[in-house]
N, C-alpha and C positions, 0 to 999 in steps of 0.2 A: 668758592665765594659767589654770592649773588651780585646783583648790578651794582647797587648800590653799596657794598665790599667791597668790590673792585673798583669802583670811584673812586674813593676813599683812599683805600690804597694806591692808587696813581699819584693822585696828589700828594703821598705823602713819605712814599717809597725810595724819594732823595734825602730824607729825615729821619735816620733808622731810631734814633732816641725817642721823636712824635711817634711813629709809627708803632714802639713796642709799648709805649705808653696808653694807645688810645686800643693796643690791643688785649692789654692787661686788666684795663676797666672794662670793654666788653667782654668779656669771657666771664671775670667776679657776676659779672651782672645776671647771665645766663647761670651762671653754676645755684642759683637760688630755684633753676628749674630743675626737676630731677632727671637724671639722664640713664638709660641702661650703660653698663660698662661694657656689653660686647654684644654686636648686632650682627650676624653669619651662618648661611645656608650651610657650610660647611663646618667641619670639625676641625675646631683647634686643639694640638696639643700644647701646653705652654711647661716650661721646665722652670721652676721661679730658681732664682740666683745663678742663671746664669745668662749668658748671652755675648751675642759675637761681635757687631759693629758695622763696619760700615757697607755701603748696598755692591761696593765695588768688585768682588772676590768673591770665590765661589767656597764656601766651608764646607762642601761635600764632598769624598774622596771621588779618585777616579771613575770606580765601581760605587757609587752611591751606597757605598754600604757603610760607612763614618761621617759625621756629622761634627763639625770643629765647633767648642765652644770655650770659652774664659767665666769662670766663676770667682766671685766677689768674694763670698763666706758673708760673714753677717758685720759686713761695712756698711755704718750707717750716709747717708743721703749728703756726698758732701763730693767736694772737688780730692782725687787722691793726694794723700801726700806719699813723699818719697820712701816713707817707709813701708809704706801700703803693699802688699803683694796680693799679686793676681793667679789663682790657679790655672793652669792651661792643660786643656785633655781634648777628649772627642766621647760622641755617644754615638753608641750602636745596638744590635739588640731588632726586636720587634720594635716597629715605631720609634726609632731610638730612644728608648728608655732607660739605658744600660750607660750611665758616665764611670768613664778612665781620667785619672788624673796622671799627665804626664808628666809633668814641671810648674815652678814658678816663675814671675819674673815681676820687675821691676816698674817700668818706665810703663806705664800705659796710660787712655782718658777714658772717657765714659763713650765718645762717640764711634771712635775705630781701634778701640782697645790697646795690643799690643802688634797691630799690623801681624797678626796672627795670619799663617795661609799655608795653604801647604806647597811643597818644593818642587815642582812642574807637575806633571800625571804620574802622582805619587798615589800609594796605598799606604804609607807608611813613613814618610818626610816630609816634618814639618819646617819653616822658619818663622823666625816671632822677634821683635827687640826685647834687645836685654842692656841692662847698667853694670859695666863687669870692670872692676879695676877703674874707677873713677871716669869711665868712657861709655857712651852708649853706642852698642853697637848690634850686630843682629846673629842668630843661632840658630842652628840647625840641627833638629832634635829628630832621632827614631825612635817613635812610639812605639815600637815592640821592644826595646831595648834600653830605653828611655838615657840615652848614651848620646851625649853632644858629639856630633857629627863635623861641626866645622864654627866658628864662630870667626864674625866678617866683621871688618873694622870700623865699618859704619850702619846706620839703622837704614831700613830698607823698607820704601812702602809699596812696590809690586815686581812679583817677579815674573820672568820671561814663560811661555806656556812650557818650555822643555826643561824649565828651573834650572837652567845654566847661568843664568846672570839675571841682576836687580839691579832698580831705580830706585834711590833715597836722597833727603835733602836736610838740612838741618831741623828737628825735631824742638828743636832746643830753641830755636831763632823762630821756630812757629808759636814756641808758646807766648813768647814775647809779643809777637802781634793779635795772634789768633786762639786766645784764651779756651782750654776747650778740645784741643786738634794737636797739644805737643806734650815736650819734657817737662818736669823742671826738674830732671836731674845733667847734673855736669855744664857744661859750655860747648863752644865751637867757635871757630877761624871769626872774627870779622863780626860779632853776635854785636857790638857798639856800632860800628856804620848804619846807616840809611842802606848801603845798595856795594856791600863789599865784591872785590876781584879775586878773593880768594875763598869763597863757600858758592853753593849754587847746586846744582844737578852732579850727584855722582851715579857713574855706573859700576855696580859692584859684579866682581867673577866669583861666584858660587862655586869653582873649585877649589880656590885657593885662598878666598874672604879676600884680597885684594881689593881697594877700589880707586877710582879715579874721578877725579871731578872733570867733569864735561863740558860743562855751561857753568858760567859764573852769572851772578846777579848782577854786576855792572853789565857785563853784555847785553843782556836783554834788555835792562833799561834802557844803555844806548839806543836800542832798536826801535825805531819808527817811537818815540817817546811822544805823552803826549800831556795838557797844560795840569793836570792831576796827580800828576809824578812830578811835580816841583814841590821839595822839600820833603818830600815824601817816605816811607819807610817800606821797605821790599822785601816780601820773599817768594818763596816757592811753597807748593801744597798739590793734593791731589794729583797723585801721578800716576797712569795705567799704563801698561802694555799695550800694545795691539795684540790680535790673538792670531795675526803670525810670527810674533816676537820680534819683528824688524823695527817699528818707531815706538815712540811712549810721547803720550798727551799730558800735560801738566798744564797750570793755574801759575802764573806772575799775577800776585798780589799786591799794594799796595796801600797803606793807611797813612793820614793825617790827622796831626793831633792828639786822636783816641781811638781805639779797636771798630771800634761804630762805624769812622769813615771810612769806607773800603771799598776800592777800586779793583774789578780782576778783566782778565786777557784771559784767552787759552790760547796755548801753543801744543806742536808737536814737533819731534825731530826722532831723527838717527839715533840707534845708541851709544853712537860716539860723539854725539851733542853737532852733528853736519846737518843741514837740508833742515834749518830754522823756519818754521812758518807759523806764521799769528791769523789766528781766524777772526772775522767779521763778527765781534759779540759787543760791540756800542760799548763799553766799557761794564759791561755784566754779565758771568757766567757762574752757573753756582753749583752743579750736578751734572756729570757726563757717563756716557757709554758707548765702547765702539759696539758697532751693529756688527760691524768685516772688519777686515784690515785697510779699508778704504774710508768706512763714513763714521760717522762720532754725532750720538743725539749726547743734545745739552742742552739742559733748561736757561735760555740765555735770553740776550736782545737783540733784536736781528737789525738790519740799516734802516729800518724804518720804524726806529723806537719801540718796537711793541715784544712785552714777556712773554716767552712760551718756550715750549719745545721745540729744538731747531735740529732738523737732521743737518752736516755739513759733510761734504766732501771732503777730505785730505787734498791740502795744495792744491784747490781749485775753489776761489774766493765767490766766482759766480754761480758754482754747485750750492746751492743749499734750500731746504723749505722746508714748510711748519708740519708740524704732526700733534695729531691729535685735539688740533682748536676746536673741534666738536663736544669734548669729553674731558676736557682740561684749561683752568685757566689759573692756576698757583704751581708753584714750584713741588718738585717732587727727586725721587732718588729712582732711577730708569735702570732697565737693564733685561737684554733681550735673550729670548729662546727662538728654536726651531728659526736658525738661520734666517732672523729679522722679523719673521710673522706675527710674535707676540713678545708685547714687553709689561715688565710685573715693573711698578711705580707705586708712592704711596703718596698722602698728602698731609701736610702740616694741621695740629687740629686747630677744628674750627671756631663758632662761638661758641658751642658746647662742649668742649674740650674734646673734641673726638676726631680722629685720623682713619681714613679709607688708607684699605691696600685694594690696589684694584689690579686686573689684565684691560692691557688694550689689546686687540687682533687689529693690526696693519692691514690688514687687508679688506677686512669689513667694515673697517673704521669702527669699530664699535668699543665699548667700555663695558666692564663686570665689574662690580664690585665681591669682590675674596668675605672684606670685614669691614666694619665700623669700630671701631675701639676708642676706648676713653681711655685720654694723657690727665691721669688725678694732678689736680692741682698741685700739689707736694714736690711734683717734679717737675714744674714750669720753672725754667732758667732766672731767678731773680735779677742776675744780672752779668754783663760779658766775662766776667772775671770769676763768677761761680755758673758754668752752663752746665747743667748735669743732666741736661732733658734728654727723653727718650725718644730721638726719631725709632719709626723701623726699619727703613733700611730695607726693604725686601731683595731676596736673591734667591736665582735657581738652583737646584740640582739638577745635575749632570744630562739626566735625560728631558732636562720640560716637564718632567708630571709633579713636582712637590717645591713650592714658596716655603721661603723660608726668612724670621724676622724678628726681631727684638718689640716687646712691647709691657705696658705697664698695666694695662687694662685689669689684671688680679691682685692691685698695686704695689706687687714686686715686679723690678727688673726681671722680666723670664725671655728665654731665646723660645721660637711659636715656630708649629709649620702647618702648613693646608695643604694636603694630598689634590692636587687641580686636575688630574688624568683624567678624571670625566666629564669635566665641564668642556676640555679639550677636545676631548671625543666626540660629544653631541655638537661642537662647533666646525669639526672639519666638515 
C-alpha cells in the first residue's frame, strides 16, 4: 500500500463492509489497465487443479522428496457443497511433476483444504478430515498402501512435530461464524450458544484417535473478557504446534451481528489446555508463525494501536517488537526458515489485482521479492458467505531452498513452487 492506501485504510479498517467496498471499486477501476499476470526472476512451476492451503504446514515430506497436494477435478468456481469431493495424493518425480492420488474425502474449503498434513517426520503418513458415519472426524492414511491407518473422532487442524497427538476444534461452529475456514457437513456440542461449556480445544491421541476437550469456549471468554464480547458469538480457529510439541497457539474469535464484525485474541497453552496466556494484539490478530518454541510472529496490533508484524515472546507480555516495518505495511501469511533468518510472506493483491510473495532476511532487514502475480477478478470473494479467493499461502520445504504456494495467476487454481537456493546463496 502507498500512503495514501494506507490512510484510507486506517480510517476505515473498523468498517470491514466500507472497506471491502471502497476496495472493490478500486481494483474494477484499475483492472481497465492491462496488467501482466506474472512478473518473476525466477521460475515458476504451476500444477493447474491442484493446490494445498493454508501458509501454516509444511506439505513436503521429511526427505523433500513428496510434495502434498488436494485436487478439485473440474469443480466449477463456487463454495463446495457437501457432496463435492476432493482428491488427496502428493507429487513427486523431477520437479514434482509426478501426481499420486491417494484418497478422497469430504469436508474441506478453498482456503486450507482438508487440514491435509502429514503425520509427524513421516515419508509416508498422512492425516486429513474426513465425514464418516454422519461425524467429521480425521484419518490417517499410508500412501504406499493407501490403507486407513487410524481414524480419530474428531477433525484436527495441527499436529504435534512427532505426529503423536493433535489440536482440533469445531469445524462445523467455524463455518457458522467464519464462512470460508469450515464444515457444513454434520453438527457439534453447543453449535446454538454464543460461548458453550461443552465444545472448545480438543486434544486428540494419534494412537488411539481418542480425544479430549481441553479448553472450553465459556473459559476463555470468562478470561480477562473484554466490552466486544458482550452479546457476542465465539469460537476457536487457527491452531499450531510449537515445534517442540509442548504448547499450541490459537485465535478466540468473536463476531457481532454479522461475519464482518470480528474480533480476535491469540492465546497459547499446554496441551492439556494448563498454563492459559493471551498476548498483547489490541483486539487484532490475523496470521501467525512460531519462529522456536519460544516466539510467535503475527501480523497483529501491538499496545500502541498500529498493524504490522509483531514478533511476541511466549508468556512474557513485555517481550515483543515489530519486524519488518521497513518492507511491509499489510497483512500477510509468514513463515520462517534457517532457524528465524528468513521468512517467506505474501501480500493480499493490490489495485491491480496482483499479490508479491516475497523473503524477508531478518538479519539484513531486507525484502526480495520471489513474484508478482495476478488474483483474475473471477475469483475475488463476492462476498462473506461465497469467499473462494485464492491467497498463496507460501510455505517452505524442509531444507529452506524451495517456496511453495497456491496461486491463480494461469487462471486456474494451481499449487506453484520457486526453487530459492540461489538467491540464498548469493545472500549469505
Amino acid at each position: 500500500m502507498n500512503f495514501v492506501e494506507r490512510f484510507i485504510y486506517d480510517v476505515v479498517k473498523s468498517n470491514p463492509n466500507l472497506k471491502n467496498q471502497i476496495k472493490r471499486m478500486y481494483q474494477s477501476a484499475y483492472d481497465l489497465i492491462p496488467s501482466q499476470s506474472c512478473v518473476s526472476e525466477f521460475e515458476i512451476t504451476a500444477r493447474d487443479g491442484a493446490f494445498f492451503g493454508f501458509h501454516d504446514k509444511i506439505p513436503f515430506s521429511a526427505d523433500d522428496t513428496k510434495l502434498l497436494a488436494m485436487q478439485y477435478g473440474e469443480m466449477p468456481l463456487r463454495m463446495p457443497l457437501d457432496s463435492d469431493q476432493l482428491g488427496i495424493g502428493y507429487y513427486d518425480g523431477v520437479n514434482f511433476d509426478e501426481y499420486h492420488e491417494v484418497t478422497k474425502t469430504n469436508p474441506w474449503n478453498w482456503h486450507q483444504g482438508c487440514q491435509l498434513q502429514w503425520c509427524g517426520l513421516s515419508n509416508n503418513r498422512i492425516i486429513f478430515n474426513d465425514f464418516i458415519d454422519g461425524r467429521n472426524v480425521s484419518r490417517v492414511v499410508n500412501i504406499n498402501s493407501k490403507e486407513t491407518e487410524l481414524v480419530a473422532e474428531q477433525s484436527i487442524a495441527t499436529v504435534s512435530p512427532d505426529g503423536s497427538v493433535a489440536i482440533g476444534y469445531s469445524f462445523e461452529r467455524v463455518n457458522t461464524c467464519m464462512p470460508g475456514y469450515g464444515y457444513s457437513h454434520g453438527t457439534c456440542a453447543g453449535i446454538a450458544d454464543d460461548a458453550p461449556s461443552d465444545d472448545g480445544l480438543y486434544c486428540v491421541d494419534l494412537t488411539n484417535g481418542l480425544s479430549k476437550l481441553i479448553l472450553t469456549l465459556a473459559e476463555v471468554v470468562a478470561l480477562s473478557p473484554v466490552s466486544t464480547m458482550q452479546g457476542a458469538r465465539h469460537y476457536f480457529s487457527h491452531a499450531i504446534i510449537s515445534p517442540d510439541g509442548k504448547r499450541v497457539m490459537f485465535l478466540h474469535r468473536w463476531i457481532y451481528e454479522d461475519v464482518t464484525k470480528r474480533w480476535s485474541r491469540m492465546l497459547t497453552c499446554n496441551l492439556d489446555g494448563t498454563g492459559l496466556y493471551i498476548f498483547p494484539t489490541s483486539g487484532m490478530v490475523s496470521h501467525m508463525a512460531w519462529r522456536d518454541a519460544d516466539h510467535i510472529l503475527a501480523y497483529s496490533r501491538d499496545i500502541n494501536e498500529r498493524d504490522g508484524y509483531v514478533l511476541f515472546k511466549d508468556q512474557e507480555p513485555e517481550q515483543w517488537s515489530r519486524v519488518g516495518d521497513n518492507a511491509y505495511n499489510s497483512d500477510g501469511h509468514p513463515s520462517f526458515a534457517h532457524h528465524g533468518h528468513w521468512i517467506v510472506t505474501d501480500t493480499y493483491p493490490d489495485r491491480s489485482r496482483r499479490s508479491y510473495v516475497t523473503l524477508y532476511d531478518t538479519v539484513r532487514k531486507q525484502r526480495h521479492n520471489l513474484a508478482y502475480l495476478k488474483h483474475w477478478k473471477q475469483f475475488a470473494t463476492p462476498s462473506p458467505e461465497r469467499h473462494w479467493a485464492c491467497d498463496l499461502h507460501p510455505r517452505w520445504n524442509r531444507a529452506g531452498t524451495m517456496v511453495c504456494f497456491d496461486s491463480v495467476y494461469t487462471e486456474k487454481r494451481a499449487l506453484c513452487t520457486i526453487d530459492v537456493s540461489e538467491l540464498l546463496q548469493l545472500s549469505e
